[in-house]
N, C-alpha and C positions, 0 to 999 in steps of 0.2 A: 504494500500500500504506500502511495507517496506521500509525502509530508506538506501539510497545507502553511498555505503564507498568507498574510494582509494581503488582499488585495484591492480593496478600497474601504474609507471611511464612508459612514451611512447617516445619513442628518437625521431620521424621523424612524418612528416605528412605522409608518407608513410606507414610507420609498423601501423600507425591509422588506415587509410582505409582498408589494409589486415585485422585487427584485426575486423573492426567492421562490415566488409564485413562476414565473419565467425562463429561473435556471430549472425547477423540478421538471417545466414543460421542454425542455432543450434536453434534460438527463443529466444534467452538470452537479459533478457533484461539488455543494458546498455548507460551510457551516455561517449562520450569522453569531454574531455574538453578539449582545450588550454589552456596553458598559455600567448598565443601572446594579450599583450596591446596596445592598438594603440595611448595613449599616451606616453607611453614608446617604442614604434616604435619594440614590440618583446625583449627588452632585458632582462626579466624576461626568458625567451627560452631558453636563452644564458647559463643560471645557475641552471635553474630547470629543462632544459629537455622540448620536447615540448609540451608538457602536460598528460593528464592519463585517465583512463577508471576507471569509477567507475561504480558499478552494486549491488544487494544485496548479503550480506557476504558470502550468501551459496552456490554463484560462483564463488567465489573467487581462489580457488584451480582451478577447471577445466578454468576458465578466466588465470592465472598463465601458467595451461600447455600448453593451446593453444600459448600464448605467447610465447615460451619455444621451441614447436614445430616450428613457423615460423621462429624465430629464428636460429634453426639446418637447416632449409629448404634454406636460404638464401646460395649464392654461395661463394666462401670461399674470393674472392679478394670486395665481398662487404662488408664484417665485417670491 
């Protein structure tokens, strides 16, 4: 099994679920993780972003444009 890396920071638990809603439908495999701590009550979120997608390296690019893509696809008063 290869070993998974950061492949991108993820702003919202939303663009989460789109994103991993699209890699399941692609067969990609990957992991989201949070940052939210429940000792820290989420404030790690606050500064890093809500957490990130990592998967192995060699989707890293196509993981990127998909991101990239929903991105552009979002309506313009949600940015």
């Amino acid at each position: 099994m290869s070993k998974f890396v950061r492949i991108a920071v993820l702003e919202n638990s939303f663009q989460a679920q789109l994103l991993a809603d699209v890699l399941k439908e692609r067969n990609i495999p990957h992991v989201i993780r949070s940052y939210h701590d429940t000792a820290y009550d989420g404030l790690f979120q606050m500064g890093q972003g809500y957490g990130c997608v990592e998967a192995d390296a060699s989707f890293g690019e196509q993981i990127r444009t998909i991101l990239q893509e929903l991105e552009q696809a979002r309506a313009p008063g949600e940015r």
